[in-house]
N, C-alpha and C positions, 0 to 999 in steps of 0.2 A: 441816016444811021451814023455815017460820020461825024456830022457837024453834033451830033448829041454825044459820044463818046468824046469829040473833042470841046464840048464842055461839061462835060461829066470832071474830064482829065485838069480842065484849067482850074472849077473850080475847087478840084484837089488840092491843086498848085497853090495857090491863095489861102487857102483855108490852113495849111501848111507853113505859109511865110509868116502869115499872122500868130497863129503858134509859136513860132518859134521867137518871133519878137517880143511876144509877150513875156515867152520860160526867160528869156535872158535879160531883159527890164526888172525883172522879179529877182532875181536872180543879184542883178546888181545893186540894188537894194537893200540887200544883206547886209547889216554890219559887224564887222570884225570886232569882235570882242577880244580888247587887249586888257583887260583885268586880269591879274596874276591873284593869287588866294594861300595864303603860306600861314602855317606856325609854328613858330619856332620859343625858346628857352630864353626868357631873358631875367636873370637875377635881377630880386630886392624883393623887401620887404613887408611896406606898409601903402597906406594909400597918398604918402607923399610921392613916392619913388611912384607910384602907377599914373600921376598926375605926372611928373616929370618923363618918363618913358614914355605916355602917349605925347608927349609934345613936342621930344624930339623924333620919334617915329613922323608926326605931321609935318617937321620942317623940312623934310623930303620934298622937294618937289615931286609931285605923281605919286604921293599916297593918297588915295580915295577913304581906310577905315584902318584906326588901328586902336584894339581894343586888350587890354592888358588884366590877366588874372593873376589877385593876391595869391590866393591858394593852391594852384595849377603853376604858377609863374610862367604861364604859357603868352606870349604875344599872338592876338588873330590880325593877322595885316591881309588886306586888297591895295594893289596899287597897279596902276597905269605901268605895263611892261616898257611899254612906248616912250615912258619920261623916265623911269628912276629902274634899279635893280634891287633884288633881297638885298644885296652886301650894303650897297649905301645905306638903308636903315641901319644893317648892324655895327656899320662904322657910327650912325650920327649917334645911335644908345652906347658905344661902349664912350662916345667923344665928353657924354653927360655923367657919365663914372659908374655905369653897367655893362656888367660879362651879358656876353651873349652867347650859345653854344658854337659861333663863328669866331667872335673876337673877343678879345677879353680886355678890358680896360687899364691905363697905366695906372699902377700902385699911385702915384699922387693926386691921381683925378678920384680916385676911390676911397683913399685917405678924408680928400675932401667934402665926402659927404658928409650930411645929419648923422652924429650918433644914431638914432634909431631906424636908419637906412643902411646900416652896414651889416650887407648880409654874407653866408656863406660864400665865398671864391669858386666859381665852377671850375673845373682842369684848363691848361692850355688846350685851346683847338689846334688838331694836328692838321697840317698844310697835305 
């Protein structure tokens, strides 16, 4: 009677360790999804300026996708939290002579655009 309760009990024991090696093998496995998913306002116009904005949104190191609406003037950006932040994109689009609802670009880099890319001024973003 003993020796059966004491492998009733062991093979609990084991059945147990193996469980649990397995939940936490599985477990560690998992990977951390660092993609960030934002969209935000970035002024212009035409499909010059959305060819220019998606390219400096891409010069980010750790942007994965950034996709830019004439009509919305909405930016859809994913990037790697891990390598870059939102602000560096909106620093590299105001640095190409687009406002962003973050930053807004200097009057002579704005100046310098294409006639036909020179769009409405959004307000300063307030700090």
């Amino acid at each position: 009677m003993n020796t059966i309760l004491f492998s009733s009990v062991s093979k609990l024991f084991y059945v147990s360790i193996f469980c649990f090696f397995i939940s936490t093998s599985v477990r560690g496995q998992e990977k951390f999804n660092s993609n960030q998913k934002v969209t935000f306002t970035v002024a212009g116009n035409c499909d010059m300026c959305k060819k220019r904005i998606e390219k400096a949104a891409f010069s980010v190191k750790g942007v994965k996708n950034a996709v830019w609406n004439v009509q919305t003037q909405k930016l859809a950006l994913t990037f790697n939290e891990k390598k870059c932040s939102e602000i560096e994109v909106h620093k590299a689009i105001a640095k190409i002579g687009h406002d962003t609802e973050k930053i807004r670009t200097d009057d002579a880099t704005y100046e310098s655009l294409h006639h036909c890319c020179t769009y409405e001024r959004l307000p300063v973003p307030k700090n």
